[in-house]
N, C-alpha and C positions, 0 to 999 in steps of 0.2 A: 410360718405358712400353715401350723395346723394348731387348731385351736383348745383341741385336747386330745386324752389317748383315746378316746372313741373315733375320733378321725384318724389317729395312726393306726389301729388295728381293722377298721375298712380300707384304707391302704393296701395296706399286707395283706388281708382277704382275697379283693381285688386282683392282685398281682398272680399270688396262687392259683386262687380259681382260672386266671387266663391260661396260665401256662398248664394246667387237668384240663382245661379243654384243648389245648394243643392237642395234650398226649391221645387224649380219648377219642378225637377226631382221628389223627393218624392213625389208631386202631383198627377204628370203624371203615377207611378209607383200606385196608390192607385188607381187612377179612372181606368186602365188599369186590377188590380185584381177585383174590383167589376164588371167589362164587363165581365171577365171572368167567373164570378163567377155566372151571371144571366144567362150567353149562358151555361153553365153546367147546371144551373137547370131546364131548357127550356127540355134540349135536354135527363136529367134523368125524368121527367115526361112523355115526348113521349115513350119512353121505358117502362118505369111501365103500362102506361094505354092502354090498346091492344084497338082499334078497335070493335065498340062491333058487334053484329052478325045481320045479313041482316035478313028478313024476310025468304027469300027462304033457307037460311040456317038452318033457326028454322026448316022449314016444312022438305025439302029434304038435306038432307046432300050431296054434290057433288060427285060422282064416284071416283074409283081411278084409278089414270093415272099410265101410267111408267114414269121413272124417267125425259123421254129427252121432255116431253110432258107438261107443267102447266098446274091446274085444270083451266077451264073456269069460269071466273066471272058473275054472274047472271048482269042481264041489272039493274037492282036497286041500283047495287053499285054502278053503277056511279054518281045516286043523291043524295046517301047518305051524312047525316053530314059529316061534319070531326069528327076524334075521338077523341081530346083535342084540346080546344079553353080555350082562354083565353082574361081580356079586354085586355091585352095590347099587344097581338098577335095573328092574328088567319090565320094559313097557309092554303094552296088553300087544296081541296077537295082530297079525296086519290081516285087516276084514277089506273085503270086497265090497268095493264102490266105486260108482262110474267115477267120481270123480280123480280117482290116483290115476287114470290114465288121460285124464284130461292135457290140452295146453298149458303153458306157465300164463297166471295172468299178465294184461298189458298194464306196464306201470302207467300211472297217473300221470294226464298231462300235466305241466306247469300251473301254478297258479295265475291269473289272468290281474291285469292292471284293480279291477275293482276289487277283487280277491284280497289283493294285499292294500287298496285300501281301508278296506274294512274290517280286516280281520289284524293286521298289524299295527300300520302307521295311524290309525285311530286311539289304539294302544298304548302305543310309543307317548303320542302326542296329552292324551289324556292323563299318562302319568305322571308326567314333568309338569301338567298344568295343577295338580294337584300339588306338588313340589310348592312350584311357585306362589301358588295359593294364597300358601300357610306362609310362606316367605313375606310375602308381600300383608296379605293381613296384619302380622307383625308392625310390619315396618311404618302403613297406613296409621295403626291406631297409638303409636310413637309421634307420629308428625302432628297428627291431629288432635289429639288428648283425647281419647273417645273415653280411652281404658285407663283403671289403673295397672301402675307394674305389677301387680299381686294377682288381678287377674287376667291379664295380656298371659302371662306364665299358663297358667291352668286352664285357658282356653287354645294355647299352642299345645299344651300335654294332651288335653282331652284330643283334639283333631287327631294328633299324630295317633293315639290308642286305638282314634277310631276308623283309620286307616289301618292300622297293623291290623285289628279283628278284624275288619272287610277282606284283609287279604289271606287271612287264614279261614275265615269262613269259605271265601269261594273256593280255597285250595284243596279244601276238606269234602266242596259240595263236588267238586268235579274228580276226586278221588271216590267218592262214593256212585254216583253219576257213572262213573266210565266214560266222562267224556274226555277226550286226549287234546292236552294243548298246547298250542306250538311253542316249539323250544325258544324263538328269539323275539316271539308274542306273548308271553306268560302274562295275564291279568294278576293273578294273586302275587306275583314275583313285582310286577312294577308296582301294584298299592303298597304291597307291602316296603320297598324301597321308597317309595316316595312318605309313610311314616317313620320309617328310619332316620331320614333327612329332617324332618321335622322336630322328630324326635331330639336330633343333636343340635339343631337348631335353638329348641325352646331353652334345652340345658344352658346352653352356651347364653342366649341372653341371664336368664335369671343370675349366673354367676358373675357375667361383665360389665353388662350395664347396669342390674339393678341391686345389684352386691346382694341378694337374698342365699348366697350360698356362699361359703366360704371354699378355699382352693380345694381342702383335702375332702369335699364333697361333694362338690362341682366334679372333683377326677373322678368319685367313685358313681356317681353316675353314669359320667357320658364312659367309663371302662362297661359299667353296665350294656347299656346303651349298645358299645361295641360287639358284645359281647352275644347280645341278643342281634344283631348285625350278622355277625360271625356263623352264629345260629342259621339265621333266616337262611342264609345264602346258602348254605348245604342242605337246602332243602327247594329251594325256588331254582338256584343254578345261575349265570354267569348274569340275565337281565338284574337281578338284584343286585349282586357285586357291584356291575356300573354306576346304574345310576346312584347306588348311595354311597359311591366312594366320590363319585365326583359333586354329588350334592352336599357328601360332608367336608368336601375343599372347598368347595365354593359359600357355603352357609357366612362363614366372617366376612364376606363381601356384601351380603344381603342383608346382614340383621349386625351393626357396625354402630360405632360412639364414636363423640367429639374427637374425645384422647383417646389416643389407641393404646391396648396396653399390651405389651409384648410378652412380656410372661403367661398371663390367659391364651393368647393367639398359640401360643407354640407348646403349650402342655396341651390343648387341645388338638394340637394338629401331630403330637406326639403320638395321642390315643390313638386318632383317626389311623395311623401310618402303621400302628401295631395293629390293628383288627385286621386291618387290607392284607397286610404281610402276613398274619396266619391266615387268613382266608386263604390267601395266596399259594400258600406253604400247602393246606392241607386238600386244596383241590389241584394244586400244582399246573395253575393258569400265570404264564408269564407275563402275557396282557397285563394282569391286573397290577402283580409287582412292577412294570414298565411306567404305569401309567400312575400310582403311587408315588414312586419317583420323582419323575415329570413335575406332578403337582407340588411334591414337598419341597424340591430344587425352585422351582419360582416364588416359595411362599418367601422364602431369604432374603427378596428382591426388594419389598413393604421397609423405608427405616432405611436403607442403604447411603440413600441420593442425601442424608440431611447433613447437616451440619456435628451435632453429637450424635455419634452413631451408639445405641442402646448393643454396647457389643456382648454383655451379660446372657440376655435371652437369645438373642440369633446364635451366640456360640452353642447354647443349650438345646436350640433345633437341629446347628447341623451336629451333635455329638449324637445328641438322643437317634435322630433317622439313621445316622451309621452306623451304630447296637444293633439296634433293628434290623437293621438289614445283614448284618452279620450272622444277625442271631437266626434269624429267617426265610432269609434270599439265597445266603453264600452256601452254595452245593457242596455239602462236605465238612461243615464246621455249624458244631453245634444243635440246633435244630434243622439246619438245611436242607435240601432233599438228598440225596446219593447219587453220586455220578462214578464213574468209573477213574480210577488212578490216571493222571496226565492227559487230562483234558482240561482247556482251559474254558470257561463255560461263558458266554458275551457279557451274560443278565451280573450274574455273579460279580462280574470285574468293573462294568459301567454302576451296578449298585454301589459300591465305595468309593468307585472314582467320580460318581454326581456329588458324591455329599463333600468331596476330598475339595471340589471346584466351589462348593458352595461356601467351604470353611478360607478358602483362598480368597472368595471374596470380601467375605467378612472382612481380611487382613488388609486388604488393598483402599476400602471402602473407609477403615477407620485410621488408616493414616500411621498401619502396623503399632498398633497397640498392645500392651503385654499383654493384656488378655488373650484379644484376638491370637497373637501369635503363639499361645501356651498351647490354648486347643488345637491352632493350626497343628503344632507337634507332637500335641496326643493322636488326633488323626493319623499324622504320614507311621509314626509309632504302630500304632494301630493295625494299618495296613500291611506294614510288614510283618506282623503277627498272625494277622488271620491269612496271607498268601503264602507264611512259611506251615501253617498249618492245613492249609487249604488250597492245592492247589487251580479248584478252578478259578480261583481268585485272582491270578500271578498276573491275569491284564490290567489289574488293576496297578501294578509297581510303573507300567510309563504314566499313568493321572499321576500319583504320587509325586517320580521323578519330575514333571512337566509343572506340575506345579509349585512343586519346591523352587524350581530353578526360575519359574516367574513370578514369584515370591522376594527374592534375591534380587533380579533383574530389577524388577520395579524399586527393589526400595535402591538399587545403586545409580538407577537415572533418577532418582527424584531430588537429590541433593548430593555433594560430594562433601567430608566433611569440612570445610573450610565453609561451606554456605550452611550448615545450620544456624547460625544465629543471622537472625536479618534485623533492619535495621530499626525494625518496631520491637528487638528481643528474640530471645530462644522460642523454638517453635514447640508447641504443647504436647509434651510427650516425648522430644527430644533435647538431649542435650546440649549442649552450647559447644563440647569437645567431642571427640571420635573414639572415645573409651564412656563416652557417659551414657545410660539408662539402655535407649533404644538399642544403639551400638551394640553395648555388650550383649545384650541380649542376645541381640542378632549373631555375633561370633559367637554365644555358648551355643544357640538350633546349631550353625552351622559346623560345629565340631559333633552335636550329637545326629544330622544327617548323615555328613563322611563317613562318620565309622558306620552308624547304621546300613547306611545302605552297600559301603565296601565290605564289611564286616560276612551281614547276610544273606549277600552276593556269592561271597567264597565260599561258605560251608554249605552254600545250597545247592553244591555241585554233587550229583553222586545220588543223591536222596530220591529221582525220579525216573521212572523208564520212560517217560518220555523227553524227545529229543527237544523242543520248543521250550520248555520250562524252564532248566539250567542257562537258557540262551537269554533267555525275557531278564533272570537275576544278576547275571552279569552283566548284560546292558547297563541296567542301571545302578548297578555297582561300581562301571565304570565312570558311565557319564556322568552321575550325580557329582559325585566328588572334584570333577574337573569343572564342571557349570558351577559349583558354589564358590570354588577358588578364583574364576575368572571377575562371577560378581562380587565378590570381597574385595577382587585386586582392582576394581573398575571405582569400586565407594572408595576405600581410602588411600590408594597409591597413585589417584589420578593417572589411571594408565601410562605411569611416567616409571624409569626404572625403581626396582625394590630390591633389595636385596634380601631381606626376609619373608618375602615372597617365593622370592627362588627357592630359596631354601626349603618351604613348606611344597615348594613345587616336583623339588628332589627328593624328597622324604616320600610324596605322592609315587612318584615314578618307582623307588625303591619298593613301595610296597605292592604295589601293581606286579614289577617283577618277580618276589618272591613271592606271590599267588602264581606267578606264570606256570617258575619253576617246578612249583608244588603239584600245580596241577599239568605239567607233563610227566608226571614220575607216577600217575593214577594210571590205576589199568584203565581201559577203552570203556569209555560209559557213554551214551545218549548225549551227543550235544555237548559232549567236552571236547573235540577238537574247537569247535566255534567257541566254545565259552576261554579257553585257551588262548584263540588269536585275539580276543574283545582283549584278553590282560596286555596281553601283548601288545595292541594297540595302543591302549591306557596307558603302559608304559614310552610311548614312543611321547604320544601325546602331552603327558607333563613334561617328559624331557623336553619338548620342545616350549612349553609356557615356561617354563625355568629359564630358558635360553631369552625367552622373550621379558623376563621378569627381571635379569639380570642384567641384561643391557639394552641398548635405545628399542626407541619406536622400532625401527626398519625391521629390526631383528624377528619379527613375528612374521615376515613372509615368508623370511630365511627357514624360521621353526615349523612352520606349515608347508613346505616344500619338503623337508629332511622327514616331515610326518608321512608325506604322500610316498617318498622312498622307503622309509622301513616298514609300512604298510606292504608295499611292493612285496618286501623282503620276505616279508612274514607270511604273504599270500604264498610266496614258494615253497616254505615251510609247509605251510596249512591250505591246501588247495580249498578254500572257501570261495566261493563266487562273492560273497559280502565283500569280502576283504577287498579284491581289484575295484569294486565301485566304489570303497571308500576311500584307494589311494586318487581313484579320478573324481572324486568328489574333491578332498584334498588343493589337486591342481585347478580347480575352478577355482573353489576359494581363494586360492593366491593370487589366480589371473584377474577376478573381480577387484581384489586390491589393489593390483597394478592400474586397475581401470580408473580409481577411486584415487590416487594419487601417482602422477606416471613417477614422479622422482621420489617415491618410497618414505625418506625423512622431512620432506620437504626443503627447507631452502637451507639446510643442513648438507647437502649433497659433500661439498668441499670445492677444491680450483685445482688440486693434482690431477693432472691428467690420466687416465686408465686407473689408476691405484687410489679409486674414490670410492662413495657410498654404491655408486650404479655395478659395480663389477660386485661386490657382495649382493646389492638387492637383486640383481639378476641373474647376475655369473653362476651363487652357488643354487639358489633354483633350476637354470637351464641345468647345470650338471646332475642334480637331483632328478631331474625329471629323465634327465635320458639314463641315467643307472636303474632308474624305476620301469621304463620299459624295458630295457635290455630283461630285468625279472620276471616282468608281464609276457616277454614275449616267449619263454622258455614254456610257458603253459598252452596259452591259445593268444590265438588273433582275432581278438571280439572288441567290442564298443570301449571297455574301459581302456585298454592298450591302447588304442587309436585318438581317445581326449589324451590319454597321457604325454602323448608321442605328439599330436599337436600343440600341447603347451611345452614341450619340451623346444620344436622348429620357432615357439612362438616369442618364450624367454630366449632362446641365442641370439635369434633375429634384432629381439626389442633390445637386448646387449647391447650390441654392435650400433645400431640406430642411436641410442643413449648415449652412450660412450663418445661416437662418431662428434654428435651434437655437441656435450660437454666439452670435447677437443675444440671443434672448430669458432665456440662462441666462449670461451675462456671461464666456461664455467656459467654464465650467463644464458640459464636453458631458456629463457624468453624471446632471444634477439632471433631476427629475419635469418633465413637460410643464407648460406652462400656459395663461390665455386665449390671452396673445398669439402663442403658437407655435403654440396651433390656428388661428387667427386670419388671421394671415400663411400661413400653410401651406392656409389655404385659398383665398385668394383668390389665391397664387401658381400652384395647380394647378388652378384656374378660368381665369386666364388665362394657363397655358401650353397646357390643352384647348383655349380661344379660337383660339389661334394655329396648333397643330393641324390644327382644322376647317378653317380658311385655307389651309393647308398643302397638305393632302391634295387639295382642290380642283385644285391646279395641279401635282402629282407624280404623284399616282396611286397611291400609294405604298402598302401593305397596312399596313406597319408603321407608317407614318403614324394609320394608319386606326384599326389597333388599339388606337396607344397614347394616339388622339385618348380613346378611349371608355375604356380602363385611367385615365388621368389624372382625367377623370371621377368615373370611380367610386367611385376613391381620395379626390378632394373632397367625393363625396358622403357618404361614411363618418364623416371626419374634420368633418364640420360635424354631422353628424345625434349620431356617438359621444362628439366631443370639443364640440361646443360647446354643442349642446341637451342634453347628458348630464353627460360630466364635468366640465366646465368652466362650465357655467349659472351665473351670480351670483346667478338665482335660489332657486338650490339651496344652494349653496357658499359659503362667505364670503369674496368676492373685493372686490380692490377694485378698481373698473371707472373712476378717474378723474376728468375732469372734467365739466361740467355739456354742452355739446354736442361736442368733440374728445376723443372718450374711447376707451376700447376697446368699447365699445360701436359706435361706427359703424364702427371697424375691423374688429371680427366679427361683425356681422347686416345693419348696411346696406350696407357695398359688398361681401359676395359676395352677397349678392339683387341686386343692379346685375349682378355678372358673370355670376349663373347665367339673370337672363335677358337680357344679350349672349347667352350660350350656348346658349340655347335657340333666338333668333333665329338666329343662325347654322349650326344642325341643321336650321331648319326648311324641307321640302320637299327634304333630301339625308337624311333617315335617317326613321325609323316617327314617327306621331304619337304612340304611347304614349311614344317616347324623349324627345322635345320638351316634350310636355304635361306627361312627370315635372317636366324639368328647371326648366319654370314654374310648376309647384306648389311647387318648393322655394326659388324666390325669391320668389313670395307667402308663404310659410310664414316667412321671415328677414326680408323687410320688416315684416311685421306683428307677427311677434317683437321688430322695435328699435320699431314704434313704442311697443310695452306695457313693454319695455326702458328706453326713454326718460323715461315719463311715471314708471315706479317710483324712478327715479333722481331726479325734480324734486322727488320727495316724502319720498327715504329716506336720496338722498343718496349716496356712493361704495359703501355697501354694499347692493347690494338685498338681500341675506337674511333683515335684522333690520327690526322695528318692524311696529304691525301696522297693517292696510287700511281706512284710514279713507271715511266715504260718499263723501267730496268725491273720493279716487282711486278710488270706483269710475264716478262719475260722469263722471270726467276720460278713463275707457276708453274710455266708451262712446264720448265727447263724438269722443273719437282713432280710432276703430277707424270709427264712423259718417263723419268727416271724412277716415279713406283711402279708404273705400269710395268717397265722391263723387270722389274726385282719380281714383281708376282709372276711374272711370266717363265724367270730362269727357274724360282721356286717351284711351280709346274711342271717343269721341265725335269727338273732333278729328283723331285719327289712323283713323277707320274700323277701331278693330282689334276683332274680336268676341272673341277672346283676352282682351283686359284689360278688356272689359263683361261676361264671366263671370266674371275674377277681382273684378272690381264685386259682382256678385251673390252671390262665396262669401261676401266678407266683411260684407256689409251683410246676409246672413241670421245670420250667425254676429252681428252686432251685434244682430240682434229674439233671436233666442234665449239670446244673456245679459240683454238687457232683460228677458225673462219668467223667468228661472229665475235670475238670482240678483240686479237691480237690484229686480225686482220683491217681492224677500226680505230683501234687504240694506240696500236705501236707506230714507230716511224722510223724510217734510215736502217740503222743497221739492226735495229732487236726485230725489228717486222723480219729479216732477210734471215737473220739467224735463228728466228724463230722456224722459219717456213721450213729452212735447211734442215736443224736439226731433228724436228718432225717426219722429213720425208726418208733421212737416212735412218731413223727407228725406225719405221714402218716397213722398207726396204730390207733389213735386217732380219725383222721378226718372219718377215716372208720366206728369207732363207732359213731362220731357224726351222719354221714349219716344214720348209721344203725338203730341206736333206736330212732331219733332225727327226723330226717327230712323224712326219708320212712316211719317212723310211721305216721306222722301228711297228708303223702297225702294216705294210707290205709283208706276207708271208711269202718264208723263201719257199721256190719252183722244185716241183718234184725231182728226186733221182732220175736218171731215166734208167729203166730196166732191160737186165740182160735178157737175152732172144734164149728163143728154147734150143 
């Protein structure tokens, strides 16, 4: 690169000199605020301390004038002291003139539309076209051949010179002048920006396209160049900065060759990024450093999309801008500016975390190259160096983590090892096994991340008074190390079990918890109960990837469930508000996998009935989740308790459902519903509402509440749709079993039993219409098995076929008239008026099939003993009412009383 020692030692010159004009600007910038700072206090004491009162003013107070007239000053004022002296200032005597008692002037209106067009945006516009000028003259007498390159060069130098003189003479004339010019209009500020631009402009060609310069003098120019940049602006002020920061990002777009050559592009765009960032530094404008940035993070982008990615010089842009901004941006390290202990500063932490994105893409773009990936880990290195030394830096550790971990991510979707070799050969850059080149590689980052970032995670507990910063370092002292082990365990375990996965996953956990331990046995610092519960979690967390690494698929809903529970647990521990939203974070996660595959291992489930894959994928979740609220709820009844506590009613329910399913179709979760799985599925969701209603009683709980009435509903449906509808054996040709143990009293007689437990258990805690429904629909199921039953004595396993002879219509009534009385002694016995009106539905519904269809149907003697038996019920129930139940509400007749 250099072509002898006279090019090395302008190097070294160069570098020097930048860094004495750092210092001597910050000098200048500090003795410049303390001038300021003395002429403010000067000029707030003359304001506080009034003048104090003349003689003549004590005796006679002055007349009052009209407004156009000031009051006259007594002749004493004129010898009076001054009214604030001081030793090290003392201004001349306060003399009489009309004007000290004047009004305050009225401030100036606005400047008006033509104002600022001619005094600004004329400006503006005239500078950049000057810019472009010299840009474009270039670029013309290239296309055209006007010029040679020998003198294209020296007619861009000459312009830009005489641009800089223009702007230093006007600046000079209107310092002499006394004329004042506007701060965001500055003439001498924009000429002289717009030779600047040119100025880097011309360099930049003579070295790239027309090789008249070699590297190491080509840098010491446009460092020049910067330099006197650097210059201009602490004396023009912010219009300069602009525009020739972004004239000098944009110059290799305007004055550009065939072959691009990326070493030139990015040593220049090096220089650029270091003038800006001391400019930046020493007038302590974060604009500028933002916008710097901005520019140098898109310059990355040029070379990305190709096929051979030049990964050499992009690595050397995004290293070199991350110095830089270390060196210059980050508040607290190095040349930075000073910010106070434990604050984390935005500029500071986006400054390393743009370059950390920029060097990630590099890696992505080149197809993780060892290059690419060396620097990637001098960066992440890097960062955790300047954040352990610096902490306004510490927001930079999530870029860091975030991109580590999509760094990983990407390369473990990009191929698993069994697909590196394709069938055109090993892919370039990879090897053909899962220990060869890239691989290893990738396992030695991924062991110097873990440690790094667990490593100075844990000691950087203690070291800060504030509370946020220990918090941000174990964050990702935790995560990182479990996001690299996932994507390790995803590239070469085929997410299928590992045993040496586990392993490294229990080793994880192990050391999670002896940071736990360590750090509950510290006195009380900032942010170490949270950094505490983070270990805490870390450790629950690999426990449960262990679990998952050790045995099947399924087992990771199980490990993300027991995560959401000792989450819980820990929260009780460590009343952390984080903690409850991450054990209900936790159970979403789970429930979203349930969503993503309902049978967990897929067609692995098994054929045993209850003691299959469904009662682990669900069973130890629903349990986890309800020991997880029982924890949550000892604290507060807020948002996270309440997702918990829903996926907790959500996994029982999906249990039961599952399981229910598994039973009734032999393991075959694909096949059509039938009785028995309506069946089951109903009286399960009857009496998980039962236990519900129970529930809510003693929690309080909303969700309780709700899911008491959802369960509900859901049984109401699936018995009104699935059992008196689809599944009827009345209807359908099912076969229903045996003569009394059949499916018949599995699905009409005992959920009429549960729905009225459930009614009774509603009743007097929700509406009568809710109640009364829910007992109309187990009168409506009881009296459906009894007519269920008696078809079955007559037809046999299929009710559908054969047709209704007198004797079963006879045997209805005989059945329907014989419930009614049973509801009715029930009534009677128990005082309930409830089951002496469901008496009355059903013994009306008994006369009105005796008139309308025994009455039409039957013949001889079932018509005769139909009619009989009916009247002698009826007759009966009359006397019951009459001597029975009117006597017991007849109150007995008074004493009569003795006479006086």
């Amino acid at each position: 690169m250099f072509d002898g020692p006279f090019d090395v030692f302008a190097w070294i010159i160069a570098i020097a000199a930048f860094l004495i004009a750092i210092k001597a600007s910050s000098q200048a910038a500090e003795l410049r605020r303390r001038l300021n700072s003395l002429e403010e206090m000067f000029y707030a004491q003359r304001q506080v301390q009034p003048p104090p009162l003349m003689p003549v003013q004590e005796q006679a107070p002055a007349p009052a004038t009209t407004a156009a007239e000031p009051p006259p000053l007594a002749p004493e004022a004129e010898a009076a002291p001054p009214p604030f002296v001081t030793e090290e200032l003392s201004p001349p005597p306060l003399e009489a003139s009309p004007a000290a008692a004047a009004p305050p002037p009225v401030p100036a209106a606005a400047p008006g539309f033509e104002e600022q067009l001619g005094t600004r945006w004329v400006v503006w516009i005239g500078g950049l076209a000057l810019a472009l000028g010299g840009f474009f003259m270039v670029r013309y007498s290239i296309e055209a051949g006007l010029l040679g390159p020998g003198v294209r060069v020296f007619l861009g130098g000459l312009f830009a010179a005489a641009l800089l003189g223009a702007g230093e003479w006007s600046r000079r004339k209107e310092s002499i002048s006394n004329i004042q010019a506007l701060p965001i209009a500055n003439i001498p500020a924009i000429l002289t920006a717009a030779g600047t631009a040119v100025a880097f402009a011309t360099i930049y060609a003579a070295y790239a396209l027309y090789g008249f310069l070699v590297p190491a003098t080509a840098f010491v120019l446009l460092g020049i160049v910067a330099m006197c940049t650097l210059a201009a602006a602490l004396l023009h002020g912010p219009a300069l900065a602009g525009l020739g920061v972004v004239g000098a990002f944009v110059t290799p777009l305007l004055v550009s060759s065939g072959k691009p050559d990326y070493w030139a592009l990015y040593i220049y765009l090096a220089i650029v990024t270091a003038a800006s960032f001391g400019l930046a530094r020493i007038r302590l404008w974060r604009w500028l450093a933002v916008t710097t940035i901005a520019f140098a993070v898109l310059w990355i982008f040029p070379g990305l999309d190709t096929e051979q990615v030049q990964v050499a010089p992009h690595a050397f842009h995004a290293i070199a801008g991350f110095v830089l901004a270390a060196l210059l941006v980050v508040c607290g390290f190095m040349f930075g500016p000073s910010i106070e202990d434990g604050e984390i500063e935005p500029v500071s932490s986006s400054s390393l975390g743009a370059y950390l994105f920029g060097a990630m893409l590099i890696v992505l773009s080149s197809a993780h190259a060892d290059l690419a990936l060396i620097a990637f880990t001098l960066l992440v290195g890097a960062t955790l160096l300047v954040a352990w030394r610096a902490p306004a830096a510490t927001g930079a550790l999530g870029a860091a983590a975030a991109t580590v971990f999509i760094v990983f991510a990407e390369w473990a979707v990009r191929a698993n090892p069994d697909m590196l070799v394709l069938p055109g050969g090993a892919m370039s850059g990879i090897g053909p096994t899962a220990i060869d080149s890239s691989v290893t590689l990738h396992l030695v980052m991924a062991a110097i991340f873990a440690i790094g970032f667990g490593v100075a995670g844990f000691l950087a507990q203690g070291r800060s008074n504030s509370a946020i910063i220990p918090v941000v370092w174990s964050a990702a002292a935790v995560a990182t190390p479990i996001a690299i082990l996932i994507a390790l365990y995803a590239r070469i375990a085929h997410l299928d079990r590992s045993i040496p996965f586990a392993i490294l996953a229990v080793l994880l956990a192990a050391a999670f918890g002896a940071a736990t331990e360590a750090l509950t046995r510290r006195e009380d610092r900032p942010g170490a109960a949270t950094s505490t519960a983070l270990f805490a979690t870390g450790t629950l967390g690999a426990l449960a990837l262990a679990l998952t690494f050790a045995l099947e698929k399924g087992w990771l809903t199980i490990a993300l469930a027991l995560m959401s529970l000792g989450t819980a647990w820990i929260s009780m521990q460590r009343p952390i508000p984080f903690l409850r939203w991450l054990a209900a974070i936790f159970a979403g996660i789970v429930t979203a996998r349930i969503g993503y595959d309902p049978r967990i291992v897929g067609d692995a489930v098994g054929t045993t009935p209850i003691f299959n894959w469904l009662l682990w994928g669900y069973g130890l979740p629903a349990a986890s989740f309800w020991a997880a609220s029982i924890f949550l709820r000892r604290r507060a009844d807020d948002a996270p308790l309440r997702m918990v506590e829903t996926a907790a009613i959500l996994f029982t329910a999906l249990l039961a459902f599952m399981e229910i399913r598994h039973f009734a179709t032999n393991g075959r979760m694909t096949s059509p519903p039938s009785l028995l799985e309506f069946a089951l599925q109903v009286c399960v969701t009857l009496a998980m509402a039962i236990g519900l209603e129970r529930l809510r009683l003693r929690s309080r709980s909303i969700v309780h509440n709700v899911g008491a009435v959802v369960l509900t509903a859901i049984g109401g449906l699936i018995s009104v749709f699935g059992l008196l509808i689809l599944e009827n054996p009345l209807i359908w040709h099912i076969d229903v079993g045996g003569a009394v143990f059949n499916l018949l009293l599995l699905g009409y007689a005992l959920p009429a039993v549960l729905m009225l437990l459930l009614s009774y258990a509603v009743v007097g805690m929700r509406g009568k219409v809710y109640a009364n429904t829910i007992a109309g629909g187990a009168l409506v199921f009881a009296l459906a098995y009894v007519t269920l039953e008696i078809r079955r004595f007559y037809h046999g396993p299929i009710l559908s076929t054969g047709a209704t002879t007198g004797a079963e219509q006879y045997t209805y009534s005989i059945g329907w008239l014989a419930f009614g009385v049973v509801l009715l002694g029930v009534g009677i016995l128990v005082n309930s008026e409830r089951a002496r009106l469901a008496s009355a539905a059903v013994i009306a519904l008994t006369i009105l099939k005796a008139f309308v269809i025994d009455m039409s149907t039957l013949t001889g003697v079932y018509r005769a003993l139909s009619f009989m038996c009916l009247g002698v019920v009826l007759v009966a129930i009359g006397w019951l009412y009459q001597r029975i139940l009117f006597r017991r509400q007849i109150a007995p007749p008074p004493a009569p009383q003795a006479s006086a």
